[in-house]
C-alpha positions in Angstrom: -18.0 -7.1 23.1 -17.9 -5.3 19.6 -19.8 -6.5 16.7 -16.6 -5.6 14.5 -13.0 -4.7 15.0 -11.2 -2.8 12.2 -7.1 -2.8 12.2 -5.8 -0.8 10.2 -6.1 3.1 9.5 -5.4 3.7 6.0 -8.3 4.3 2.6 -9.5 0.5 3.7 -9.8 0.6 7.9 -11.3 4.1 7.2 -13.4 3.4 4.4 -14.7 0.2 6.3 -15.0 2.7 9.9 -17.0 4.7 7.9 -20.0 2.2 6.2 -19.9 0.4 9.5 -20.7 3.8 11.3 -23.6 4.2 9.0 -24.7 0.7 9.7 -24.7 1.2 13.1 -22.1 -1.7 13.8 -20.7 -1.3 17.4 -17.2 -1.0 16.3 -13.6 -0.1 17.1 -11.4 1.4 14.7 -7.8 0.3 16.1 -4.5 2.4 14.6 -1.6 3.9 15.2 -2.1 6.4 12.9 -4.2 7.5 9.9 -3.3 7.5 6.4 -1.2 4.4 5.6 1.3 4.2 3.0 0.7 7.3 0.6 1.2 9.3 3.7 4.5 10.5 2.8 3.4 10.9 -0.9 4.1 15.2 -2.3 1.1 15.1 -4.0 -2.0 12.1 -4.8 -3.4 12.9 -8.1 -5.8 9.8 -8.1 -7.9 9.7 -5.2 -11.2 10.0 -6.7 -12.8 13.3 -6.0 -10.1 15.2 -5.4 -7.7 16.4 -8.0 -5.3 16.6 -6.1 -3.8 16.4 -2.7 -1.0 15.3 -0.3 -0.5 12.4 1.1 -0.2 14.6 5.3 -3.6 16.0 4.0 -5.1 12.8 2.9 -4.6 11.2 6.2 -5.9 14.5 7.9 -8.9 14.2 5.5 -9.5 10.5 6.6 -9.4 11.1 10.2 -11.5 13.5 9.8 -14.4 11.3 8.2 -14.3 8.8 10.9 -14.6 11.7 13.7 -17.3 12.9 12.1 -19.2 10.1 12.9 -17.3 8.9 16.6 -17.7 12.8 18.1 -21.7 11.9 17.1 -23.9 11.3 20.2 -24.8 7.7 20.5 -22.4 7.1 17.6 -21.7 3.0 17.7 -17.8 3.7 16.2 -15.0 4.3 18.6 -11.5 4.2 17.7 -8.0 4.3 19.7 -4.2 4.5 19.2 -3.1 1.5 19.6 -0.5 -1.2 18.0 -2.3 -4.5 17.9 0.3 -7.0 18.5 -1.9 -10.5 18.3 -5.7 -12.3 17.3 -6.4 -15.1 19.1 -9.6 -17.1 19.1 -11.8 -16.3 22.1 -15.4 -18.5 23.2 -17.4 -15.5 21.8 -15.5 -14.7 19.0 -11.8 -12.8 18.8 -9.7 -11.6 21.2 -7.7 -8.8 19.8 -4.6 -7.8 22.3 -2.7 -4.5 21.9 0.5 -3.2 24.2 -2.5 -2.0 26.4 -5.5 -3.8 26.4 -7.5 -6.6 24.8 -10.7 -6.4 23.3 -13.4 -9.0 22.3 -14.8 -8.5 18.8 -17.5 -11.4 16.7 -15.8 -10.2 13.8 -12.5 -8.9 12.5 -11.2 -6.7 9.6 -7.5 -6.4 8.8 -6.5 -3.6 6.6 -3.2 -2.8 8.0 -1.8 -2.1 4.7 2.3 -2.8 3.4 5.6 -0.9 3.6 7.3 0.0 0.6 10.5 -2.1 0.6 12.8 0.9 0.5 16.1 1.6 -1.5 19.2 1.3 0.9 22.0 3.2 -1.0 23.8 6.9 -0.2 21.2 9.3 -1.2 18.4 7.7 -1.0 17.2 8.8 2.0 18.3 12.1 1.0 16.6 12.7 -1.8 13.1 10.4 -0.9 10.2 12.9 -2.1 12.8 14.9 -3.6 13.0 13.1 -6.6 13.0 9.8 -5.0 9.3 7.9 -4.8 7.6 5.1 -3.9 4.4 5.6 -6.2 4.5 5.7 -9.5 0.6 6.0 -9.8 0.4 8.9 -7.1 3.6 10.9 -8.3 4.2 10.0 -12.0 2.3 13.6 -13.1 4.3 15.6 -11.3 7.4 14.1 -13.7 6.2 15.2 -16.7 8.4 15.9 -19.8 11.4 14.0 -18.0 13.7 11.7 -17.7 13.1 9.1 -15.1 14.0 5.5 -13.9 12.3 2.7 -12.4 14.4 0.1 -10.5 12.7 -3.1 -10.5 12.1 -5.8 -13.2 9.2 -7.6 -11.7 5.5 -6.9 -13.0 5.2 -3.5 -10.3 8.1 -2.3 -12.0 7.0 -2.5 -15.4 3.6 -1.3 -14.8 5.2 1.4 -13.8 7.2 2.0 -16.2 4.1 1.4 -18.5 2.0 4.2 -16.2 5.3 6.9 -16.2 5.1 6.3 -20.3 1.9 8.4 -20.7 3.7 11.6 -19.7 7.7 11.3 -19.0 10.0 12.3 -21.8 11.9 8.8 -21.4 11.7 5.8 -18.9 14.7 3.9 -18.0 14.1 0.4 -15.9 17.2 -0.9 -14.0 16.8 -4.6 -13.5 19.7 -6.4 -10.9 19.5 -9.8 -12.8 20.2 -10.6 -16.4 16.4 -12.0 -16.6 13.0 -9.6 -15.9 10.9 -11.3 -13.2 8.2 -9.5 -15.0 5.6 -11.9 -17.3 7.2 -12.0 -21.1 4.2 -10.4 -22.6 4.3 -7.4 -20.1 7.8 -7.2 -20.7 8.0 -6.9 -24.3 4.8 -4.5 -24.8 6.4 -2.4 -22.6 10.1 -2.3 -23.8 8.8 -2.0 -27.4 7.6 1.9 -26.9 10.2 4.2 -28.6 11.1 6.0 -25.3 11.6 3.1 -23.3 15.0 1.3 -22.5 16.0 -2.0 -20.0 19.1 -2.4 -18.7 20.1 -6.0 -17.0 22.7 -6.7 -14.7 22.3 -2.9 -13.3 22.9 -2.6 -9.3 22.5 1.0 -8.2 25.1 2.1 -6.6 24.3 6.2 -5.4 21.8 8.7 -6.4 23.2 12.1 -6.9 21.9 15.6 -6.7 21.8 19.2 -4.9 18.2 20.3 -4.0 16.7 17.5 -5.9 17.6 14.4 -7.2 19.9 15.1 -10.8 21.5 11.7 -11.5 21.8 7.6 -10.2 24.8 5.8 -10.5 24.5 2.0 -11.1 27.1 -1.0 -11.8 27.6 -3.3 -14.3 27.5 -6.4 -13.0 29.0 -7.7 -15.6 31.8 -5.4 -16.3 31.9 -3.8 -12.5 31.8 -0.5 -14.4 30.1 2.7 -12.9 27.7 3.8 -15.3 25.8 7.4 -14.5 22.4 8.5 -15.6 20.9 12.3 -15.1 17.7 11.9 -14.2 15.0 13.6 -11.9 12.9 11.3 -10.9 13.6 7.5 -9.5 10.7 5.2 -8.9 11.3 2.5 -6.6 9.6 -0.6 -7.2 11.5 -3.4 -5.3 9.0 -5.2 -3.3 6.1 -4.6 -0.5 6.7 -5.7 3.1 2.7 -6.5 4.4 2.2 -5.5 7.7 0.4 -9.2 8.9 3.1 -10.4 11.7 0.8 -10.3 14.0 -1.7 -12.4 12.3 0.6 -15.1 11.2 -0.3 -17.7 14.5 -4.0 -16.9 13.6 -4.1 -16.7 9.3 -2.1 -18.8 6.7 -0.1 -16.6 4.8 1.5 -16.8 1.2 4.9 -16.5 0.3 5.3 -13.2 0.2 3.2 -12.7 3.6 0.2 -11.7 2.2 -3.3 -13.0 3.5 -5.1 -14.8 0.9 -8.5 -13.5 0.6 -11.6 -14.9 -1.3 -12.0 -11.5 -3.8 -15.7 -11.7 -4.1 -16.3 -11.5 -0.4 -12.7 -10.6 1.4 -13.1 -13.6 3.7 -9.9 -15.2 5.1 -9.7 -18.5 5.3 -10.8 -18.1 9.1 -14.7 -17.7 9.7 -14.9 -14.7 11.1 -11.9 -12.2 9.9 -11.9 -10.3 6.6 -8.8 -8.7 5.5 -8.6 -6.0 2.6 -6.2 -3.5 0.9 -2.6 -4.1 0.4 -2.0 -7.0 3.5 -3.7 -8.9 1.5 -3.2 -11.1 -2.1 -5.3 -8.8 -4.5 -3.6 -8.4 -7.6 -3.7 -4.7 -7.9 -2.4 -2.2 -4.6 -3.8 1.4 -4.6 -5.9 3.5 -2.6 -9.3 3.2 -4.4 -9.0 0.0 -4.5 -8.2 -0.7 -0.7 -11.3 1.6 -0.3 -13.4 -0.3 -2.4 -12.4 -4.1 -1.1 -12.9 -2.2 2.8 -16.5 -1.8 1.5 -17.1 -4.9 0.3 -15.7 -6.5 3.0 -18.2 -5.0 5.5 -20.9 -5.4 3.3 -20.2 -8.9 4.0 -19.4 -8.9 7.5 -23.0 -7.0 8.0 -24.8 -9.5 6.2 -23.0 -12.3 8.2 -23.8 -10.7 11.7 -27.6 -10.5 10.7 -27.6 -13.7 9.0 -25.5 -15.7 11.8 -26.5 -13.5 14.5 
């Protein structure tokens, strides 16, 4: 019987891994891998502390911080490899079952992050990390002093757009309907900087390019012209895919299958699991602030095993 079970190995399963480590929580850390999302980011130049570094070095970095503390003698943190694929509610607490085992837990953490919702046209594949990204906040700098696009008109895609402003010579936002998802005011703060443009009714079609990415072609849906744009970056904004399927018998979820979390605490609506980090309904997604939530989420989960018992 663990006292906690974290799912998830990302900034927020990590993060928690770690404080509950120190608080000498009998834990287990349960993931397939480490490093979530940003894993297949060129370079992260917003991970406090570091100035910059890669997303295969990140996750090296934050496997590294929870072995530091499981390869300790007596150390109350384990962690193994493992895909959960359901929680169920057990006499003692949770039941946690993965392709292998199951495990008991009092409490459980889910921080098992989101997918990108990727960009399914020729070249996209191609050219991901080669002028194609998922993340405007860990990439933008690298795009400095040039042209770019962001396809997405929901609020993601304009902050974006807002975020790739600082720097980029000119933003272009490609936006499938004829009306922005995105709030109004967000929408026209944005679209009012001099080297901003919007383009409704734009369905990309192919990106183009030799080593890297040099141009996206998009159609008019209005006209069903081809319409082609050289740029060298492409930042795809288009939706998140939460990884909570195997919570969804256990958890309510929201419309976009996110779990709803109390923010002050990260309490579910179940006694007894947290969640934190992008499963879940926070308003902002990014790695300190996955971190962060993981830490206040355990803070909470200690209290309640000391209070409760």
């Amino acid at each position: 019987m663990y006292d906690l079970i974290i799912i998830g190995g990302g900034p927020a399963g990590v993060s928690a891994a770690v404080y509950a480590a120190r608080k000498r929580l009998k834990t287990l850390l349960l993931t397939e891998s480490f490093g979530g999302q940003s894993i297949d980011s060129a370079g992260i130049e917003n991970w406090i502390g570091t100035v910059s570094i890669s997303g295969q070095d990140l996750a090296k970095a934050l496997e590294a911080h929870v072995r530091a503390y499981t390869d300790k003698p007596g150390n109350t943190l384990e962690t193994a490899y493992e895909r959960v694929e359901a929680i169920e509610k057990s006499e003692a607490g949770f039941s946690i079952k993965t392709g292998k085992n199951a495990y008991e837990a009092k409490t459980v953490l889910v921080a098992t992050g989101s997918s990108r919702r990727k960009l399914e046209i020729p070249g996209a594949k191609e050219y991901e990390n080669k002028g194609i990204t998922y993340c405007a906040s860990c990439d933008g700098p690298l795009f400095a002093d040039q042209d770019v696009v962001v396809i997405g008109g929901g609020n993601a895609g304009f902050e974006s757009a807002a975020q790739l402003l600082a720097y980029c010579k000119s933003v272009t936002l490609l936006n499938r309907g004829d009306v922005y998802r995105a709030d109004e005011m967000t929408v026209e703060n944005v679209l009012k900087h001099p080297h901003m443009k919007g383009i409704t009714n734009a369905i990309p079609k192919e990106i183009k390019g030799t080593t890297f990415v040099s141009s996206i072609v998009y159609t008019d849906a209005t006209t069903n012209e081809d319409h082609e744009l050289p740029v060298t970056g492409i930042f795809v904004e288009i939706g998140l895919i939460p990884a909570t399927g195997f919570v969804e018998s256990l958890l309510p979820l929201n419309q976009y299958k996110q779990i709803p979390i109390d923010a002050k605490t990260q309490r579910t609506t179940v006694s007894g699991v947290w969640a934190a980090g992008d499963c879940t309904d926070t308003l902002y997604h990014q790695n300190n602030i996955a971190a962060g939530d993981a830490v206040k989420a355990l803070e909470d989960i200690y209290l309640s095993l000391h209070t409760n018992g």
